[in-house]
Backbone as a ProteinNet text record, in pm:
[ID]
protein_1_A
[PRIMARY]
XXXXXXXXXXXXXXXXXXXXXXXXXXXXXXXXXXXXXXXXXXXXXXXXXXXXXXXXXXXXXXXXXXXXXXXXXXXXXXXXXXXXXXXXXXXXXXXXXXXXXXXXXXXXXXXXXXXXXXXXXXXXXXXXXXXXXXXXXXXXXXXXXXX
[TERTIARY]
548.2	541.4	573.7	639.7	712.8	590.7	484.7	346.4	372.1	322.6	341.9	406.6	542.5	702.5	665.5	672.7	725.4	580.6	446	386.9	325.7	337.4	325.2	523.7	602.8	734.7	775.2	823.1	862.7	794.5	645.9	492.9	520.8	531.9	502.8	584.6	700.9	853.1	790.4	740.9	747.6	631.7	587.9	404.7	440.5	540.6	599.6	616.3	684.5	767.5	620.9	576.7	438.9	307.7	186.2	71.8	-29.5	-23.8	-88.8	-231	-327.3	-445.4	-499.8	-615	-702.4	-855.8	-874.8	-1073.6	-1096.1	-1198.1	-1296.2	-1239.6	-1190.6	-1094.4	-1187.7	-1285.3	-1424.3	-1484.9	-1532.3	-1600	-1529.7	-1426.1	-1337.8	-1387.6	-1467.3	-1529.1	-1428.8	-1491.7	-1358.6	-1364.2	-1421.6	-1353.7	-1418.3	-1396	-1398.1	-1330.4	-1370	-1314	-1337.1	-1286.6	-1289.4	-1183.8	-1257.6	-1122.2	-1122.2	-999.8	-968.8	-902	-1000.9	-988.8	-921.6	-763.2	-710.7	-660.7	-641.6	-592.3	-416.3	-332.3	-209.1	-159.3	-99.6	-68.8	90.2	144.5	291.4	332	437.3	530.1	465.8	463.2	475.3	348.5	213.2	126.6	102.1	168.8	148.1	166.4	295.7	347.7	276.7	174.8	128	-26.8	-66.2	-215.9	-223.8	-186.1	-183.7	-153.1	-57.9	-27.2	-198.1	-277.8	-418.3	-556.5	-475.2	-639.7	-539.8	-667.1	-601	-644.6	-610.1	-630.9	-492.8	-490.3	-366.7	-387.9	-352.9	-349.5	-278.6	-330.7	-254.3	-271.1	-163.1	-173.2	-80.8	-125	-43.1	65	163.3	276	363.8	397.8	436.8	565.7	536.6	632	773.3	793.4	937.9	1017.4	934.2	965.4	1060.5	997	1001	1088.5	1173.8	1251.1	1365.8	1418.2	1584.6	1662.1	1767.9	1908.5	1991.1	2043.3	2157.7	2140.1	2182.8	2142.2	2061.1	2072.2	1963.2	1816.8	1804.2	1673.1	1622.6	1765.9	1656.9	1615.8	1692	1584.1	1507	1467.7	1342.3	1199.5	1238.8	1176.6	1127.2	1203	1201.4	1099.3	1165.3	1109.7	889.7	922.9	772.1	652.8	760.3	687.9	641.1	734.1	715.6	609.7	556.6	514.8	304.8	350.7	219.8	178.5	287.4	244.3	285.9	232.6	245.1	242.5	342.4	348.9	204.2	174.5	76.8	187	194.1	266.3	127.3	190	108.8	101.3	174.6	140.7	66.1	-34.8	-216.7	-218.9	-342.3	-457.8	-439.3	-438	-491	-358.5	-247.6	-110.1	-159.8	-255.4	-293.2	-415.4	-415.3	-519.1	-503.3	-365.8	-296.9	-275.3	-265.1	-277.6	-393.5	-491.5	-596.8	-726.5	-683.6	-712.3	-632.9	-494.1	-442.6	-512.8	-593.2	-662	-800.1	-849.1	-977.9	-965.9	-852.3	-785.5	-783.7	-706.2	-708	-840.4	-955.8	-1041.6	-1168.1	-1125.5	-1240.7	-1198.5	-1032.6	-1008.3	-1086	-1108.8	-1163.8	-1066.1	-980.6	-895.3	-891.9	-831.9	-807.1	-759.8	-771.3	-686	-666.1	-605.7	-544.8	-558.8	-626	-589.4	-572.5	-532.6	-531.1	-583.3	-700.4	-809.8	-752.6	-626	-580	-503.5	-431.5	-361	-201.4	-193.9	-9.2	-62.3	80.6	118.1	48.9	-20.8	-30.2	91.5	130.2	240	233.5	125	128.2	21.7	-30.2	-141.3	-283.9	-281.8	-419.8	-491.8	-634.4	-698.3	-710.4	-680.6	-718	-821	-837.1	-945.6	-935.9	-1002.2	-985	-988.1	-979.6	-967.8	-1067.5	-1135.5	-1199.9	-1209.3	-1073.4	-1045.7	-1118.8	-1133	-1169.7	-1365.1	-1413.3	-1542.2	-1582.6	-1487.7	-1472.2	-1470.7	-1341.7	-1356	-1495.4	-1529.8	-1632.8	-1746.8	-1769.9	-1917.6	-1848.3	-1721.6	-1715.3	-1734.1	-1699.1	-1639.3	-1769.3	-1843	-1930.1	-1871.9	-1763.6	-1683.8	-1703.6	-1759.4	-1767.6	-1625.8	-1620.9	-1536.7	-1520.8	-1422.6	-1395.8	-1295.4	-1388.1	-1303.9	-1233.8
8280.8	8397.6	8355.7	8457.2	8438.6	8439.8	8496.6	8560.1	8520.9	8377.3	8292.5	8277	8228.1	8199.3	8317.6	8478.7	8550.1	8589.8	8574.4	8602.5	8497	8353.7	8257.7	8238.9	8213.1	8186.5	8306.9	8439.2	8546.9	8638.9	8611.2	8700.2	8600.2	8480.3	8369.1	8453.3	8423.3	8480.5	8640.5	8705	8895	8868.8	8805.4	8789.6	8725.8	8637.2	8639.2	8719.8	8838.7	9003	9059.5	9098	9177.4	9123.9	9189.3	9118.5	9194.9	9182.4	9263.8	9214.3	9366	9337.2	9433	9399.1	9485	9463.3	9568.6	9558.7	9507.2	9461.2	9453.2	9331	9266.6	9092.3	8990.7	8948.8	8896.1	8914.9	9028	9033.2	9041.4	8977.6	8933.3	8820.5	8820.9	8671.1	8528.8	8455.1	8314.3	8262.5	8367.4	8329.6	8442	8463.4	8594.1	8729.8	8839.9	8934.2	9035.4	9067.6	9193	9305.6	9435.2	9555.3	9571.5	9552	9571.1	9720.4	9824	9940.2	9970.9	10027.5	10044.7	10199.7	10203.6	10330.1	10320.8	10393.2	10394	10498.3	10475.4	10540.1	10568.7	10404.5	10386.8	10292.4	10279.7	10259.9	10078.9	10005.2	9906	9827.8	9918.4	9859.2	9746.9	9797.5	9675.1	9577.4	9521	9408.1	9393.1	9433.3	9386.4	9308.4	9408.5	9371.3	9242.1	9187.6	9034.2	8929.9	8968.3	8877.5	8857.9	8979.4	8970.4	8854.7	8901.9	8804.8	8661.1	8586.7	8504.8	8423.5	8548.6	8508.7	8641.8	8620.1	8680.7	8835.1	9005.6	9075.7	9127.8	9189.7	9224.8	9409	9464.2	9614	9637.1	9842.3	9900.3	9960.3	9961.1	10038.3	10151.6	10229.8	10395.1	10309.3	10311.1	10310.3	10384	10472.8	10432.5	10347.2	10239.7	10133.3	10006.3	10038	9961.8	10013.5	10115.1	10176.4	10204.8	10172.6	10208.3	10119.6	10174	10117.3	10055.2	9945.8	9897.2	9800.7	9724.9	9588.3	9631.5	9730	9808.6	9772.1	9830.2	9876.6	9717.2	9637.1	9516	9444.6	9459.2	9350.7	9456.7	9568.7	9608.9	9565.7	9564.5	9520.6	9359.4	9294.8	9153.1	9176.3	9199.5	9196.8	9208.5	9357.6	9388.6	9339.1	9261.5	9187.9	9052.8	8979.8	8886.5	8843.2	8995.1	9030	9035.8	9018.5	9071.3	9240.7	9300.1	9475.5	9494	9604.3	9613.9	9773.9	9842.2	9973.9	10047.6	10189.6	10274.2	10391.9	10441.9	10590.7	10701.5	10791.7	10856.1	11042.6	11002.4	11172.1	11276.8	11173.4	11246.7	11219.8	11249.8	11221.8	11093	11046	10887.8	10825.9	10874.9	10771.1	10666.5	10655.6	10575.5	10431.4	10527.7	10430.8	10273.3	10240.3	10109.7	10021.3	10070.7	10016.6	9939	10040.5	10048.5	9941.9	9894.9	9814.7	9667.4	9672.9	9595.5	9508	9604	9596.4	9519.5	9581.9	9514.8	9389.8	9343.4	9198.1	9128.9	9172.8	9095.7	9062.3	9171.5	9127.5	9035.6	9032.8	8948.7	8791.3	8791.3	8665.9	8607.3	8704.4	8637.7	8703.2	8755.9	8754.3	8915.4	8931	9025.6	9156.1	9278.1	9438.5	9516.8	9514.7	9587.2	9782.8	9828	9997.6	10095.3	10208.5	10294.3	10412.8	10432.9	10561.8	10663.2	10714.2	10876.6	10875.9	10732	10742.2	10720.5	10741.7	10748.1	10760.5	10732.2	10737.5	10839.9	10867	10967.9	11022.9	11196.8	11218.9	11265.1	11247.5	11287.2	11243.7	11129.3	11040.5	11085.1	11199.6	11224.5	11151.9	11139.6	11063.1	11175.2	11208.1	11322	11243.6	11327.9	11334.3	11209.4	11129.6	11040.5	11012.2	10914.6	10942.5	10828.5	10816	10770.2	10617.6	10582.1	10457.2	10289.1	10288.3	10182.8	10190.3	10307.2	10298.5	10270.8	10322.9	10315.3	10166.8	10114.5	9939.8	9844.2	9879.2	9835.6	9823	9930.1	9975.2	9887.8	9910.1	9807.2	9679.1	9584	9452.3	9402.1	9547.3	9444.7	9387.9	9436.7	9324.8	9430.6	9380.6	9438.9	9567.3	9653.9	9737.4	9667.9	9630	9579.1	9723	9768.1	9909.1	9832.7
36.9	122.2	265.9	321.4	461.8	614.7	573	592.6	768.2	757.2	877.5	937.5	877.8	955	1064.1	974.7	1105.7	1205.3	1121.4	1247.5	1356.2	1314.3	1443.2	1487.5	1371.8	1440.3	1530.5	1457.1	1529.1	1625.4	1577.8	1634.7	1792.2	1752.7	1876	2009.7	1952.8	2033.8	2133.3	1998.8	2085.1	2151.4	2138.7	2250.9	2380.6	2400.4	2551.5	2599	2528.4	2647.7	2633	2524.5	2467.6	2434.6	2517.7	2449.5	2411.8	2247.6	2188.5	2190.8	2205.2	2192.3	2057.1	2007.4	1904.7	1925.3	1923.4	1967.4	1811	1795.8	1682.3	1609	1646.1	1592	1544.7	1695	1706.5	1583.3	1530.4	1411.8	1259.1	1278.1	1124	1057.9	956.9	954.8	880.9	917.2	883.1	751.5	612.1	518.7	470.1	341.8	245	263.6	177.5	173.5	320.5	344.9	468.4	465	467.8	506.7	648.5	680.7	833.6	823.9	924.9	901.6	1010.2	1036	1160.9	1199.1	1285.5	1331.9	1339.1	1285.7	1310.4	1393.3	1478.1	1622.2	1630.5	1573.3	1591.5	1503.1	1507.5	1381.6	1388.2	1463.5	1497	1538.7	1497	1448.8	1362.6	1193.4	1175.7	1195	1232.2	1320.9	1412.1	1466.9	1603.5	1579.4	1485.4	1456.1	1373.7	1264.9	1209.6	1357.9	1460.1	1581.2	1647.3	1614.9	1701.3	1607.1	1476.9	1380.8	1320	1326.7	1248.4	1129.8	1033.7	924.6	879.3	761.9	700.8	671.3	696.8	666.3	525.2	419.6	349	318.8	330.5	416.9	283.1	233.4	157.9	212.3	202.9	281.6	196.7	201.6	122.1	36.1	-102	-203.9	-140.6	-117.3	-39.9	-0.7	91.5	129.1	0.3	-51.4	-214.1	-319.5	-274	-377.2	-347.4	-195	-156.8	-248.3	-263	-339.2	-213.8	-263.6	-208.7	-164.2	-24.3	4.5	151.4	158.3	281.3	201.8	76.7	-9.1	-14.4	-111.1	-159.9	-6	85.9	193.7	247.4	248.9	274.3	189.7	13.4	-27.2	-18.7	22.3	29.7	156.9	218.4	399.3	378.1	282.1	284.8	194.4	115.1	5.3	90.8	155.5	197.2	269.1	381.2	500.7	373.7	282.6	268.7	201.8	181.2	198.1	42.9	-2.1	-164.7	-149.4	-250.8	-235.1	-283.4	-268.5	-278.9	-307.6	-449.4	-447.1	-383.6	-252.6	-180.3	-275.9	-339.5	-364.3	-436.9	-471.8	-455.1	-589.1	-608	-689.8	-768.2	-893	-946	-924.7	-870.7	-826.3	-737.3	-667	-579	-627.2	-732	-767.4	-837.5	-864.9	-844.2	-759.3	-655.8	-497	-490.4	-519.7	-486.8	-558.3	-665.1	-786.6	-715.2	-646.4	-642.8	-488.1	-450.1	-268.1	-297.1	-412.3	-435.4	-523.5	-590.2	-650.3	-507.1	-397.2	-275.8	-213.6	-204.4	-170.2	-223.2	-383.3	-436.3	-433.2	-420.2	-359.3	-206.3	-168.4	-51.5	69	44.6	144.5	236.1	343.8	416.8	385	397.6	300.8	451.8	505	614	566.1	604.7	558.6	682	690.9	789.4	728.4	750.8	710	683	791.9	731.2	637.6	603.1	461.2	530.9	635	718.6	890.9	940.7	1083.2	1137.1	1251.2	1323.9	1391.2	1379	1440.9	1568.3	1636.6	1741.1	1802.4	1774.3	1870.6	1847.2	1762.9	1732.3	1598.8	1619.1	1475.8	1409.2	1294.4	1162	1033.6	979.3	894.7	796.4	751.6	721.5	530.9	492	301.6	298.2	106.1	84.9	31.1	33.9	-30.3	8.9	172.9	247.6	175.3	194.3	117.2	6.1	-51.2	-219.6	-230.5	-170.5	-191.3	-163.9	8.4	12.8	-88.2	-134.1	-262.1	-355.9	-388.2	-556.1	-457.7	-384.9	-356	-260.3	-262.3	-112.8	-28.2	22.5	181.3	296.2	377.9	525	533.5	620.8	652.8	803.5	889.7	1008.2	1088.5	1153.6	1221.9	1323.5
[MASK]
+++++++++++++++++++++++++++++++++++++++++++++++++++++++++++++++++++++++++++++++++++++++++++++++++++++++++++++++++++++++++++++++++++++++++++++++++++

């Protein structure tokens, strides 16, 4: 996995022009499972937030991502596979629940689940109502929720 290369090689590089910050980092603990519960604002969150912790994020990103044709599609898929991100089909009820199976495999490893509570991007800077999945994990996995 590319995980590192791009966020100490390429992360290194954009943190000269840009310096990203994230509240609540401090309390990521330095080994086991944790959901890092974030707010998505802009496109370019996720890229920013793994540059703030350091330990490895692994975030669901919209099956779209994962399904273009052509040589556009396969290096998106490459790109997001690489990065850590695993699709979630969003279009309701138990379609999600693969993801979601696949979030709590990440966390009984011990490792990090990146989520964004409303489920997608905010389109206009506001927080909306939030879904049940980050709780749901917590109760099965027992891992802290990290807002």
């Amino acid at each position: 996995m590319l995980y590192w290369f791009f966020v100490k090689g390429l992360g290194g590089i954009a943190c000269m022009r840009i310096h990203p910050s994230a509240q609540g980092v401090k309390n990521v603990p330095k080994k086991g499972g944790a959901i890092i519960a974030a707010n998505h604002l802009a496109v370019i969150d996720d890229a920013l937030l793994p540059l703030t912790c350091p330990r490895m994020i692994h975030f669901m990103g919209k099956a779209e991502y994962f399904e273009g044709k052509g040589l556009k599609g396969r290096f998106k898929k490459w790109w997001f596979t690489s990065v850590g991100v695993f699709p979630v089909d969003r279009s309701g009820g138990a379609k999600s629940l693969g993801a979601l199976n696949h979030a709590r495999e990440i966390l009984e490893k011990g490792q990090l689940f990146g989520i964004h509570i409303e489920g997608t991007r905010s389109p206009d800077g506001r927080l909306y109502r939030g879904h049940t999945g980050a709780a749901r994990l917590a109760l099965e996995t027992g891992c802290p929720i990290i807002p």
